[in-house]
C-alpha positions as CSV (number, residue, x, y, z in Angstrom):
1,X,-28.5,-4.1,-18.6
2,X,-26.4,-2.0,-21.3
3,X,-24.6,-3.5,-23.5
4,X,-20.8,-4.5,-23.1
5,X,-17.8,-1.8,-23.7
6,X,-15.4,-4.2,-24.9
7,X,-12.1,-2.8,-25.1
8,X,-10.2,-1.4,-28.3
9,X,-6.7,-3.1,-29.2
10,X,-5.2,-0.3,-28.2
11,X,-6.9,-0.2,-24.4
12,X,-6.4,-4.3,-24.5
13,X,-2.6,-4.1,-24.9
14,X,-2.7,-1.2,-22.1
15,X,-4.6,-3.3,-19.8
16,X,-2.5,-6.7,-20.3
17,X,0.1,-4.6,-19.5
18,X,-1.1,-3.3,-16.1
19,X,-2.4,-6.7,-15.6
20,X,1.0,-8.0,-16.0
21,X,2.9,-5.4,-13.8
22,X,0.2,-6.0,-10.9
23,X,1.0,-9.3,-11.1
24,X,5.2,-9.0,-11.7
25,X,5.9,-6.0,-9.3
26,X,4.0,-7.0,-6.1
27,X,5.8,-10.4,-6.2
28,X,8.8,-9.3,-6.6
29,X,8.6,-7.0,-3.8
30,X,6.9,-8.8,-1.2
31,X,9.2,-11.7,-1.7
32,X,12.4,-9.2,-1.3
33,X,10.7,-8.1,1.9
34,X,10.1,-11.6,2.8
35,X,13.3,-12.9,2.5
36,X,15.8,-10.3,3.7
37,X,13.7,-8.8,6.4
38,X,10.8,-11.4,7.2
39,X,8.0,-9.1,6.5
40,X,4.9,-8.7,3.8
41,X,4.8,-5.9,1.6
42,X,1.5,-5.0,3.5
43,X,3.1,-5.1,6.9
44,X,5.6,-3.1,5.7
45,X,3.4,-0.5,4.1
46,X,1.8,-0.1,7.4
47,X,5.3,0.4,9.3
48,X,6.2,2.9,7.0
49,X,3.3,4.9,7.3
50,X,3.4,4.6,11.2
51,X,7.2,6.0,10.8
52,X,6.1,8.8,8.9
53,X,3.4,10.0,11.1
54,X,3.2,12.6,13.9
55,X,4.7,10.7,16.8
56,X,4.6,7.6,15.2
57,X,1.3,7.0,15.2
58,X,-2.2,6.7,13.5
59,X,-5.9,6.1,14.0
60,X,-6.2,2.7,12.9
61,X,-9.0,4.1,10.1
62,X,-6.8,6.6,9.0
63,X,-4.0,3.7,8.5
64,X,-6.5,1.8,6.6
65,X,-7.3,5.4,4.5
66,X,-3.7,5.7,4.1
67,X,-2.4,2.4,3.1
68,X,-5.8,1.7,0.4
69,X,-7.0,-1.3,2.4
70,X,-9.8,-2.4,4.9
71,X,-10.4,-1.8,8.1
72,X,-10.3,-5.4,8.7
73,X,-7.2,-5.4,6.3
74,X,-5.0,-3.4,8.8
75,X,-6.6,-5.0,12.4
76,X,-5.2,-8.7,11.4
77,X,-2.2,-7.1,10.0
78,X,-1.3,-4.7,12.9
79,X,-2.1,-7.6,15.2
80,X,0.4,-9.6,13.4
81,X,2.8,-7.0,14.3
82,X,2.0,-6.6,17.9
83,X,3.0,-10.0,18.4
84,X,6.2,-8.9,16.7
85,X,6.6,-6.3,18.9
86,X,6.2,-3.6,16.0
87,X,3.5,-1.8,16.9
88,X,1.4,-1.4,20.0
89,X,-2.5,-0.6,20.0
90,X,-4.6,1.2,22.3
91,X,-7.8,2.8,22.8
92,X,-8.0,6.4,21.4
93,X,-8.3,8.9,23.9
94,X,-11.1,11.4,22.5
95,X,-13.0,8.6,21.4
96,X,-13.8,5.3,23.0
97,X,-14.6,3.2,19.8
98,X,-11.3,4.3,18.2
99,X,-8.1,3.0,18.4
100,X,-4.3,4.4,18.0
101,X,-1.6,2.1,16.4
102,X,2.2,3.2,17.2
103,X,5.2,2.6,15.9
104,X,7.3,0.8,19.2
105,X,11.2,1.8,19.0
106,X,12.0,-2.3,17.6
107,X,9.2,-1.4,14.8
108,X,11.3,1.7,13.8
109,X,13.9,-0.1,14.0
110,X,12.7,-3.0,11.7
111,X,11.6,0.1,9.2
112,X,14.9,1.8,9.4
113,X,16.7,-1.5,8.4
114,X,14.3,-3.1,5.7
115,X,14.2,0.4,3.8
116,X,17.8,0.1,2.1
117,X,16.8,-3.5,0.2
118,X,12.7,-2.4,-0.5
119,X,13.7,1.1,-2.0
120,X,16.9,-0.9,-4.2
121,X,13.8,-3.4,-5.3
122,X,11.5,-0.6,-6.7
123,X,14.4,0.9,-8.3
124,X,14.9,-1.7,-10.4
125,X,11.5,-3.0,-11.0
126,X,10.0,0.8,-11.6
127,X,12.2,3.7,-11.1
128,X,15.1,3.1,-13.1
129,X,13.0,1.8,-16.5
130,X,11.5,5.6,-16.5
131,X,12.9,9.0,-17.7
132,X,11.8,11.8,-15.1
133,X,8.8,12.9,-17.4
134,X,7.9,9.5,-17.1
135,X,7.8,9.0,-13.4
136,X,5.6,12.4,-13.7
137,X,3.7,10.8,-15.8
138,X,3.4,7.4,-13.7
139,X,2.4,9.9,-11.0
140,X,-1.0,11.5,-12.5
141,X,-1.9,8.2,-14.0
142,X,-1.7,6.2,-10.9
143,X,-3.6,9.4,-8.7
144,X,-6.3,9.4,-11.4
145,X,-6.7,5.5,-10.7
146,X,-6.6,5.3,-7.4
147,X,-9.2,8.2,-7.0
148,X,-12.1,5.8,-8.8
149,X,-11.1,2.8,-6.2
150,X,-12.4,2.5,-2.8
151,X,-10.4,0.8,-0.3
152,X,-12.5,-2.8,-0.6
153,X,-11.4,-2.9,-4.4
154,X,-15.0,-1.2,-5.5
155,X,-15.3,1.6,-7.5
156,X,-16.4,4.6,-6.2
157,X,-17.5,5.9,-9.0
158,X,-20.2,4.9,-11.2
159,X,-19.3,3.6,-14.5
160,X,-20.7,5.5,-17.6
161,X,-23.2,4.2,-19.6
């Protein structure tokens, strides 16, 4: 075993900084989403991706690639919404194994109205605390982040040392 990389000062303010936002944002925006339009942030993410896809609709493993989360993750979640009558599932027709999650016209419809109140959240909570570098900036730092993390949380990449 190699010896611990403790963080500097500097990277230890960064971090508690990150820490804290990952712990402030998602709150405040799944309990928004909860409260004016009965939904998760996670369901939501997963309507919204299904609204933006070709016809509606999306390999279930490509949902999960899309929306950084499990397999599993996006099943129980897109069976949640089934039984709202958001989505409906069904066998993929070149491949037996797979299956197809689409958007039904109420799940649109759900998207279409809990979009207004969800983009007015991150506004506040992100958008509107940055200049337009910065949001450039918040851009390349969260692509360079997200490329080391697999969708279970591990990295995909080894660390140095």
């Amino acid at each position: 075993m190699t010896d611990t990389r403790w963080l500097s000062d500097h990277e230890q303010r960064a971090w508690r900084k990150l820490a804290a936002l990952m712990s402030v944002v998602p709150t405040a925006l799944d309990g928004q989403l909860q409260r004016d339009s009965g939904l998760t942030m996670f369901g939501y993410w997963v309507l919204a991706m299904l609204s933006e896809a070709p016809g509606r609709q999306l390999r279930m493993s490509h949902l999960a690639q899309q929306s950084n989360a499990s397999a599993s993750r996006v099943s129980h979640v897109v069976s949640r919404l089934e039984q709202q009558g958001f989505v409906a599932r069904r066998k993929a027709e070149d491949d037996a194994r797979g299956s197809i999650a689409e958007l039904t016209e109420d799940g649109m419809a759900k998207v279409v109205a809990s979009a207004p109140g969800h983009v007015e959240q991150v506004r506040s909570l992100i958008m509107d605390g940055l200049g337009p570098g910065q949001v450039e900036l918040l851009d390349e730092l969260c692509t360079a982040l997200l490329a080391q993390v697999d969708p279970d949380g591990t990295l995909s990449v080894a660390p140095p040392g």
